[in-house]
FIRO-325138 format. One record per residue (C-alpha): residue in one letter; x, y, z. Coordinates in steps of 0.001 Angstrom, whole numbers, plus 524288, in hexadecimal, padded with zeros to 5 digits. Layout:
% FIRO-325138
A|X|Y|Z
...
//
This chain:
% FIRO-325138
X|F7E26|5FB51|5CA53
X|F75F0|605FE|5C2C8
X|F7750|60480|5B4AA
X|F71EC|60CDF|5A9B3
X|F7333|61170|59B5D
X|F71E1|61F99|59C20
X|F74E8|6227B|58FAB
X|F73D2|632CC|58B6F
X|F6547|633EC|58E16
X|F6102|63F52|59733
X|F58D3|63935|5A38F
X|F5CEB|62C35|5AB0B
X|F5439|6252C|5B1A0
X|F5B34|61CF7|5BC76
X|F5336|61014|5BE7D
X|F52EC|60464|5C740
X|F58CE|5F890|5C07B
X|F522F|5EBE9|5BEA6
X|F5985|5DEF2|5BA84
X|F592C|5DE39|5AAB7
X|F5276|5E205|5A357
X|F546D|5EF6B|5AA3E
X|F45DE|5F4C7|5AB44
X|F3E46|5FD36|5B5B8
X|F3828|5F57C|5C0B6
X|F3689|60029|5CBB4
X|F2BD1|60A5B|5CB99
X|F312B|615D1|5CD59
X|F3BD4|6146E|5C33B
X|F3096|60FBF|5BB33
X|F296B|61D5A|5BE4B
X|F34FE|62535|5B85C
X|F36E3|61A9F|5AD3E
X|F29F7|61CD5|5A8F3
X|F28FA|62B31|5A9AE
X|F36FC|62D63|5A2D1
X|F31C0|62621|597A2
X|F2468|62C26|59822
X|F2BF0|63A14|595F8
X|F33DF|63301|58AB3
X|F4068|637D4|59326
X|F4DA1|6332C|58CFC
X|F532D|62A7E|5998E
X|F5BF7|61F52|59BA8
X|F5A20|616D1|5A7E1
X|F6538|61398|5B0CC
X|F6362|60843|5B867
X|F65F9|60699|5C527
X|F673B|5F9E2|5CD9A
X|F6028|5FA30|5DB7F
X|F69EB|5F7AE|5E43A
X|F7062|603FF|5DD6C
X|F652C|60E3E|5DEFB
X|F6851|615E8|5E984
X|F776A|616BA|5E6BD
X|F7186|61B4A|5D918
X|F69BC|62483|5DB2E
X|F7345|62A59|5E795
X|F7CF7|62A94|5DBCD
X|F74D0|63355|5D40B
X|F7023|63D7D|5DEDA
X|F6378|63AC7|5DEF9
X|F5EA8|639FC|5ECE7
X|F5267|63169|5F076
X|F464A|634EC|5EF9F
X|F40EF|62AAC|5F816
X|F4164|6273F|6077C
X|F3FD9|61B09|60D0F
X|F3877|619E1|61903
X|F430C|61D40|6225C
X|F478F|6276F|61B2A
X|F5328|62437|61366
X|F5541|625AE|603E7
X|F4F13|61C33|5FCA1
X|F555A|61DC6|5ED9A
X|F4CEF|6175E|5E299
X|F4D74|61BAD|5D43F
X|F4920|62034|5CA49
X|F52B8|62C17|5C75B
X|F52E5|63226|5BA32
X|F5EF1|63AE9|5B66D
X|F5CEB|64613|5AE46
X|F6A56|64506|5A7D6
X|F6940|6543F|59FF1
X|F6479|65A6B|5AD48
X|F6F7C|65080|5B747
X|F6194|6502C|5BEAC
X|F5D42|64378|5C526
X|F4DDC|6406C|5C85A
X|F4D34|63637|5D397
X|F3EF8|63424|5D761
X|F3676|62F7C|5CC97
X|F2ADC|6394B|5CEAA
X|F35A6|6443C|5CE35
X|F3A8D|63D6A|5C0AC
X|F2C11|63E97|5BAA1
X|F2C70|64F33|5BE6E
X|F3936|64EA6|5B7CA
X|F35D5|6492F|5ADA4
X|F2A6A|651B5|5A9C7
X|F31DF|65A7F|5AC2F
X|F3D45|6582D|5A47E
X|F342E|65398|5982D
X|F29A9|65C93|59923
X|F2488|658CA|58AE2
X|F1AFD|64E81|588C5
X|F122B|64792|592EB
X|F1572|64B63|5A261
X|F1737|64128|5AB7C
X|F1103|649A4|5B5E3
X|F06C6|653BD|5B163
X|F0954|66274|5B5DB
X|F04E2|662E6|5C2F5
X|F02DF|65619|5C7BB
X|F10EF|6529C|5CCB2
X|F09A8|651A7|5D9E2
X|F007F|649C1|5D954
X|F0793|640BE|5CF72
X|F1332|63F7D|5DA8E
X|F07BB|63B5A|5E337
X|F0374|631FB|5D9BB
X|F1057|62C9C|5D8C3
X|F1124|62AF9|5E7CB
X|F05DD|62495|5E81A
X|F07A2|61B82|5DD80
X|F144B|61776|5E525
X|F0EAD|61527|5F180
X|F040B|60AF7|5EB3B
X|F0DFD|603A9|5E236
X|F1921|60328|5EC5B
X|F0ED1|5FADC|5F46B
X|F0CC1|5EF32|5E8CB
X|F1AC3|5EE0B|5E516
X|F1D3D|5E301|5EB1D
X|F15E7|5DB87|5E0E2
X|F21D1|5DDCD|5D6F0
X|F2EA1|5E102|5DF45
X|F30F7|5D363|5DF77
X|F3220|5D22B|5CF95
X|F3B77|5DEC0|5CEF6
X|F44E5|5DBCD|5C455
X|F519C|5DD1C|5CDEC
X|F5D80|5DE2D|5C6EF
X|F63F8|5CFF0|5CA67
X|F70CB|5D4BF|5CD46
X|F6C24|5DD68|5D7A6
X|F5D85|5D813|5DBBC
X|F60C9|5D286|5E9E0
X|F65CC|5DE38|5EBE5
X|F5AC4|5E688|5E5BC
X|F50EC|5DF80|5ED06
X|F5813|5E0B0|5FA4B
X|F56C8|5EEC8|5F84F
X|F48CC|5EFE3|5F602
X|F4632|5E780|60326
X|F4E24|5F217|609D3
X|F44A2|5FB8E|604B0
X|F39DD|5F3BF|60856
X|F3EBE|5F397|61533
X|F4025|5FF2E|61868
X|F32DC|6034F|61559
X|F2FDE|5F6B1|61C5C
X|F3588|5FC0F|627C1
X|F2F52|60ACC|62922
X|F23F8|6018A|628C3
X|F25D5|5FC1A|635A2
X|F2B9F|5EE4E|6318E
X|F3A30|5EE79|635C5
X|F39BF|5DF80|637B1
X|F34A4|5D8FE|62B26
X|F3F06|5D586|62380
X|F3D3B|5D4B1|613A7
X|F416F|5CF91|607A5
X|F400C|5D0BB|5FA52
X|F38BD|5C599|5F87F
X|F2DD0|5CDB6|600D1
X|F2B11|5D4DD|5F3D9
X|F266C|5C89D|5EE54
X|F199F|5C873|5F394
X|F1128|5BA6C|5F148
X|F0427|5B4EE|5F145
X|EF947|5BB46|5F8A4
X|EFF5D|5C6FC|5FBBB
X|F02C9|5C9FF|5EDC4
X|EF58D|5C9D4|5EADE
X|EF117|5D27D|5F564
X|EFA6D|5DB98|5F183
X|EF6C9|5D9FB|5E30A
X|EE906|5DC98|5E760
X|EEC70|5EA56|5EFF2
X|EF4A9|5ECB8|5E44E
X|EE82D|5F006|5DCB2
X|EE0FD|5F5AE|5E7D0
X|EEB0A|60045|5E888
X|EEDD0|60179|5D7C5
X|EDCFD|600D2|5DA7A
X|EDEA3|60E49|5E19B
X|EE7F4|61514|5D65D
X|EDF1C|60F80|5CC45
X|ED3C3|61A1D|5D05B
X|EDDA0|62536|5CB7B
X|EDCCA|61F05|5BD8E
X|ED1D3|622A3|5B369
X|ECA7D|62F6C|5B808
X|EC2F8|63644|5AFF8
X|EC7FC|6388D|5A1C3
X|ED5C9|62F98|5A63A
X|ECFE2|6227E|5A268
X|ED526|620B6|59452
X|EE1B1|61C5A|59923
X|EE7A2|6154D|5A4EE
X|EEF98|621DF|5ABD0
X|EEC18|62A69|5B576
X|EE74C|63599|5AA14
X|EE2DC|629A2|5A033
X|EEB0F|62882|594B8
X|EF6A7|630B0|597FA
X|F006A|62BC3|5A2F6
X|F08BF|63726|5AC19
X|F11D4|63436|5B5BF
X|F07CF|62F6F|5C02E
X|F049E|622C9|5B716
X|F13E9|62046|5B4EA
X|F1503|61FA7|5C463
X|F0A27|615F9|5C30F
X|F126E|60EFB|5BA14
X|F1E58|60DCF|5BE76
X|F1826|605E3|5C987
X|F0F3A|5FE92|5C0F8
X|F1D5D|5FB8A|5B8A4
X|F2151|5F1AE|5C34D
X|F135B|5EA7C|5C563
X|F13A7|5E8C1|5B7E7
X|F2256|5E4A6|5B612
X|F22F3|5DC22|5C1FE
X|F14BE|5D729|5C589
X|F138E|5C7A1|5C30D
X|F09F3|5C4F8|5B5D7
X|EFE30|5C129|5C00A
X|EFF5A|5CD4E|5C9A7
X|F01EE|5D6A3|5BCD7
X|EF62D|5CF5A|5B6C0
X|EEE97|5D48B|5C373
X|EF443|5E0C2|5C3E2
X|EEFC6|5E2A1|5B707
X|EE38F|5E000|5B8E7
X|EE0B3|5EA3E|5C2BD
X|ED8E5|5F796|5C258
X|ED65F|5F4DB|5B368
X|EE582|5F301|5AEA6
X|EE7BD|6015C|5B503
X|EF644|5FC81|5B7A5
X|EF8A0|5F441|5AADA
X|EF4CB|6009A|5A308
X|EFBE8|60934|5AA36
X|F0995|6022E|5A9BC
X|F07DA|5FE5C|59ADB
X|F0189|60D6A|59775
X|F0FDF|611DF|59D2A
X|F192D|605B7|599D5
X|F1DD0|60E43|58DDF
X|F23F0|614CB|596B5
X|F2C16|60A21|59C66
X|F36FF|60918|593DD
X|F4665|60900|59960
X|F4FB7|6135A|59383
//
């Protein structure tokens, strides 16, 4: 079941749970994590188990914001409830524009402006990471009471994205997430390729004294960065992190640890 301490403070951030310690594993909860404490927001988290997502988030009125490929509701978190305003944010992009919006002092998470092309950043940032997580679903830190049936539910995802791909016959486990050998290397090795391709965004011009997109000072579009950089880093085993490190001059290392301040619980 979902569990939480919700205490009096005004925003809630609604989270998927791990086992214990209870910590943020998923990217896009990492994406609002990250930006809630880079706006120095007053939140609580309320955890909530996998198998008890969708019922959750039904339960709360907030209607997906996602499709799978055949068309039906897929229901993911993060939410964040604005407890003063009985308001509830369900995508995570949305929750960044609210947030500005709702602390309007100090640094923006999206400059005036440039909530277009930062959405199109985020998009794209997606698209690349959701290729190379495979290389850390396997470590996810399941709760144990409910893992076999948190993984089960994943493979149904997979599946039906599977499917609207043409393969209605394969079946699949969750030990297909555990990928070995030579092909973990290859996919190490497009891994960097495609972080090769992002790279070229970083360090124009007068943006070189610092490892963001504008040098020195991160916005939203480094936090979507990341969140998916979060997991790599959590989950990665020491000699593929090692690698992963290595690559495009520590451009991912100094990333994650310029923003890990930013990664505490409430």
């Amino acid at each position: 079941m979902a569990s939480d301490n919700k205490g009096e403070k005004p925003l809630v951030l609604y989270d998927i749970a791990s086992g214990p310690p209870r910590r943020t594993f998923a990217p896009n909860p990492w994406k609002s994590r990250l930006a809630l404490n880079f706006k120095s927001a007053s939140y609580t988290t309320h955890w909530v188990e996998i198998p008890d997502v969708t019922s959750t988030r039904k339960s709360l009125g907030v209607a997906a914001v996602r499709k799978f490929p055949d068309g039906s509701d897929f229901f993911t978190l993060p939410v964040v409830e604005d407890r003063t305003a009985e308001r509830f944010v369900g995508d995570s992009f949305d929750i960044a524009l609210f947030l500005d919006e709702k602390y309007p002092d100090g640094p923006r998470l999206i400059p005036p402006g440039m909530s277009g092309v930062t959405k199109m950043w985020n998009d794209q940032v997606d698209q690349l990471f959701t290729r190379f997580l495979q290389l850390v679903m396997h470590r996810f830190p399941f709760n144990p009471e409910n893992a076999e049936k948190s993984k089960q539910i994943l493979v149904d995802r997979a599946m039906k994205f599977r499917r609207a791909a043409g393969d209605v016959d394969t079946p699949m486990t969750w030990d297909d997430f555990d990928i070995k050998g030579e092909k973990r290397m290859a996919t190490m090795t497009e891994f960097k390729k495609a972080l090769g391709g992002f790279e070229a965004f970083y360090g124009y011009g007068q943006n070189q004294d610092g490892p963001f997109l504008n040098g020195r000072d991160a916005t939203y579009a480094d936090i979507i960065v990341a969140a998916w950089l979060g997991p790599f880093h959590q989950f990665l085993p020491a000699d593929d992190l090692a690698e992963f490190g290595s690559w495009h001059g520590g451009r991912w290392t100094k990333i994650w640890k310029g923003l890990e301040k930013y990664a505490e619980i409430q």
